[in-house]
N, C-alpha and C positions, 0 to 999 in steps of 0.2 A: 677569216677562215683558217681553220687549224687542223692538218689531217692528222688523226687518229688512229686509223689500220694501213694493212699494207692494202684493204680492197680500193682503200679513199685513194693512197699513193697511184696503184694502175688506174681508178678512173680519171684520178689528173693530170697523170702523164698521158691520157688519150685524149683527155680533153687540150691540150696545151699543144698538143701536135696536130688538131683539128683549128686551133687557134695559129697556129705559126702558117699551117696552110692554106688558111682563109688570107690571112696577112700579105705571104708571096703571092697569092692569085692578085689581090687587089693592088700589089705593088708591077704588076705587068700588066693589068686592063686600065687601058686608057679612053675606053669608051666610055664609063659614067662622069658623072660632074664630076671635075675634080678638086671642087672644095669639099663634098661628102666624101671623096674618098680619101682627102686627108685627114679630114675628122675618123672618119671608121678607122685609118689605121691608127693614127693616137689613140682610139680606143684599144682597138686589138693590141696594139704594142703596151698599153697599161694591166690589161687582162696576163697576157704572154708575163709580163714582169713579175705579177704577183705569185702566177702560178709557179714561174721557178723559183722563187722564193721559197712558197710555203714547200715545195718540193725540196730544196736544199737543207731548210729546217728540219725536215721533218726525218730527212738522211743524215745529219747531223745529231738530232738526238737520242736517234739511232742506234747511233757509232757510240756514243759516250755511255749508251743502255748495255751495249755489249760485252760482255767481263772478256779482255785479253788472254 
C-alpha cells in the first residue's frame, strides 16, 4: 500500500488510531481466549506497523517534494 493524497494520509491516520484502539481494548480484556487474543494483537500490531510506516513515507516524500 502507497498513499498517494493527503485524503488517503487522513483515512490512514483514522484508520491506525481505530487499530491502536482495538489493540489497547484487547490488551486489558482478559475475558476472551487468550491464545486468540494473542494472535489478534500480532495481528493488530502488524497492521498498526505498516500503517505508520506507509504514513512516515509518505510525510517524508513529502518534505523532500517541498522547495525550501
Amino acid at each position: 500500500m502507497t498513499l498517494r493524497s493527503e485524503s488517503e494520509l487522513v483515512n490512514t491516520r483514522e484508520k491506525l488510531r481505530e487499530l491502536q484502539d482495538r489493540f489497547d481494548g484487547l490488551s486489558r480484556d482478559t475475558a476472551e481466549d487468550q491464545r486468540v487474543r494473542r494472535l489478534t494483537m500480532i495481528s493488530l500490531k502488524r497492521l498498526i506497523n505498516q500503517l505508520t510506516e506507509e504514513i512516515v513515507r509518505y510525510e517524508a516524500g513529502r518534505r523532500t517534494r517541498t522547495p525550501v
